[in-house]
Kinemage of the C-alpha trace (Angstrom):
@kinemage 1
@onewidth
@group {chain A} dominant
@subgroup {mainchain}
@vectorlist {calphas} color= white
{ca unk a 1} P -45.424 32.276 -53.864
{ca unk a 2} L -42.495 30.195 -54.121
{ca unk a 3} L -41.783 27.686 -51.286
{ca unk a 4} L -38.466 26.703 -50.096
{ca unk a 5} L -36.124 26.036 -46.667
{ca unk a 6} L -35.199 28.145 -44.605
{ca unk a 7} L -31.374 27.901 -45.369
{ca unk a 8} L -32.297 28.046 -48.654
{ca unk a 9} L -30.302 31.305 -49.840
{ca unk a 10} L -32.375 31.923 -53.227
{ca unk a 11} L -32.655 35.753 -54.256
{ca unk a 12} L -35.765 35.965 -56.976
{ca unk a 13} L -35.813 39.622 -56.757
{ca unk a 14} L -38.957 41.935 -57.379
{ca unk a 15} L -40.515 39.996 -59.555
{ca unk a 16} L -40.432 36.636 -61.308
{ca unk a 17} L -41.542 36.499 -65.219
{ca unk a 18} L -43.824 33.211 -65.740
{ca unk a 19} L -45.484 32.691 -69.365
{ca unk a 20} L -44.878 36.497 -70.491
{ca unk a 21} L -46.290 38.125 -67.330
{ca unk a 22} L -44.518 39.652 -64.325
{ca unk a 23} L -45.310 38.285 -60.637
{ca unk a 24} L -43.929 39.375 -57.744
{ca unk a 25} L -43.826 36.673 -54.879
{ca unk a 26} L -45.110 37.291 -51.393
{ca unk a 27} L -43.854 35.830 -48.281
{ca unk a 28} L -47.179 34.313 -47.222
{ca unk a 29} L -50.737 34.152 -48.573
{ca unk a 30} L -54.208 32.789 -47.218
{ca unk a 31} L -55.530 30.029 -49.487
{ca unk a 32} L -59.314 28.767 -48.449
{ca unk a 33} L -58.807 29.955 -44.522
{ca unk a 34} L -55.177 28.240 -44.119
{ca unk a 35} L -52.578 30.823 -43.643
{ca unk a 36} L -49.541 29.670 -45.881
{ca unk a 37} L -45.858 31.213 -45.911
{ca unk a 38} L -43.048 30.393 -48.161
{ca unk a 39} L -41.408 27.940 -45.535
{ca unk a 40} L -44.328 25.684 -44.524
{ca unk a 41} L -43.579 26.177 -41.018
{ca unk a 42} L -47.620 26.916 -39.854
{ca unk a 43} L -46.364 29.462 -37.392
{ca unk a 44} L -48.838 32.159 -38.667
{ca unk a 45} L -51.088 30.399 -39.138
{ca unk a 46} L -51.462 28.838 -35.296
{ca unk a 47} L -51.246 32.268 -34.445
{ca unk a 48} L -53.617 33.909 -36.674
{ca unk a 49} L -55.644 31.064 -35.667
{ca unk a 50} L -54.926 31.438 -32.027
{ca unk a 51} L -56.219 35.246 -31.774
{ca unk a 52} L -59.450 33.901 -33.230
{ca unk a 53} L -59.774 31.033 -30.642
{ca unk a 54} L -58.854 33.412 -28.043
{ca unk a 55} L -61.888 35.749 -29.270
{ca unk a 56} L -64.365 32.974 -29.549
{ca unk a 57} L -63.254 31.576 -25.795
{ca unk a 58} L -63.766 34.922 -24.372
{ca unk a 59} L -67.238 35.296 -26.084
{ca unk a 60} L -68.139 31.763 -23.917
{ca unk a 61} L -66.800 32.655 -20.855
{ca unk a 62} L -68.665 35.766 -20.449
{ca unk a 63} L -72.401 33.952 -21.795
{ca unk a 64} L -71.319 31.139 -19.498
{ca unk a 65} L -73.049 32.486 -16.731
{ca unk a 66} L -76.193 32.626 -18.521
{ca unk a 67} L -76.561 29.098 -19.958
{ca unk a 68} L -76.399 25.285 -19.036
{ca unk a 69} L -73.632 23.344 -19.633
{ca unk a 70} L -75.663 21.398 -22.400
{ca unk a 71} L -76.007 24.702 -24.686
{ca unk a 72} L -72.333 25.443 -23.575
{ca unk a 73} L -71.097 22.663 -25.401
{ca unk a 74} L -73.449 23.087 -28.475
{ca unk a 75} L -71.740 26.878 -28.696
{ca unk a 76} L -67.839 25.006 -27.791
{ca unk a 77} L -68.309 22.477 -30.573
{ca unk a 78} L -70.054 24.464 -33.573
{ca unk a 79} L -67.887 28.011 -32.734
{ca unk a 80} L -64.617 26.917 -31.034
{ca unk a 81} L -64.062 23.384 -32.069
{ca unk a 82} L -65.314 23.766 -35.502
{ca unk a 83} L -62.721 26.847 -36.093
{ca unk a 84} L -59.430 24.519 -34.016
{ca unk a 85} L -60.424 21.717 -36.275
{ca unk a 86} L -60.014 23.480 -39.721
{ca unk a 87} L -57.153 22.208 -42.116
{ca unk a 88} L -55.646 20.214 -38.898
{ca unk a 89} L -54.629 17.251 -41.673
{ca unk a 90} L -51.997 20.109 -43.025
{ca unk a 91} L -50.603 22.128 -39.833
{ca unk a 92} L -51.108 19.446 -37.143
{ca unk a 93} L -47.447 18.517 -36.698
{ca unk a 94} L -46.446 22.451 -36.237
{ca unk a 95} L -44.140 22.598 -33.225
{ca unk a 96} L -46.237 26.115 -31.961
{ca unk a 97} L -49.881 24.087 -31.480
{ca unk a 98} L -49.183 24.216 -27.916
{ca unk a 99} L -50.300 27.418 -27.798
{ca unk a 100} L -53.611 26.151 -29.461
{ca unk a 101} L -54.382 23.743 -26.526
{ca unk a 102} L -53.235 26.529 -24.190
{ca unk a 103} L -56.665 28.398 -25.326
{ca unk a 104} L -58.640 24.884 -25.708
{ca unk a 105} L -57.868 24.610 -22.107
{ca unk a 106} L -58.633 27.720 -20.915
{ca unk a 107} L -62.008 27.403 -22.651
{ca unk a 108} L -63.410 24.412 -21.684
{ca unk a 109} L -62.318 25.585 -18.110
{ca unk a 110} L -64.658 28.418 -18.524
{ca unk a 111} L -66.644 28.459 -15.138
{ca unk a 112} L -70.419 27.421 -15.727
């Protein structure tokens, strides 16, 4: 993968020869559950990430009916906060989280 801007108007082709071996660069890549592309941007991965939250949210709204609020929050926190959480330090300050707290919302909203 080779990072750069997105006005950047660098061409490297099919492949790219490093130490004697050909490599062909990819667009994005998913190193230890962070979704990375070649701009740094975080887009995909706040979405990626926001399908998942949206899954996990709809998994507590529908057991919501059958548990107390106390083991509610013990599923939130280890299955829905645990996942939002995740290599925040890196995509924090992406200008798409919005969406993320869009789902955090509707979660903890869940009726009990």
């Amino acid at each position: 993968m080779v990072f750069r801007t997105k006005n950047s108007r660098i061409n490297l082709g099919d492949s790219i020869n490093l130490n004697g071996e050909e490599m062909k660069p990819v667009p994005e890549t998913r190193f230890l559950g962070v979704h990375i592309d070649e701009f740094l941007d975080w887009n995909n991965h706040v979405e990626k990430t926001g399908l998942r939250l949206s899954s996990i949210g709809y998994g507590i709204r529908v057991v919501s009916r059958y548990m107390d609020e106390k083991t509610l929050k013990i599923l939130y926190h280890a299955n829905f906060e645990s996942v939002l959480r995740y290599g925040i330090v890196f995509w924090g300050c992406s200008s798409s989280i919005q969406l993320l707290f869009i789902i955090q919302k509707r979660t903890i909203r869940a009726p009990g």
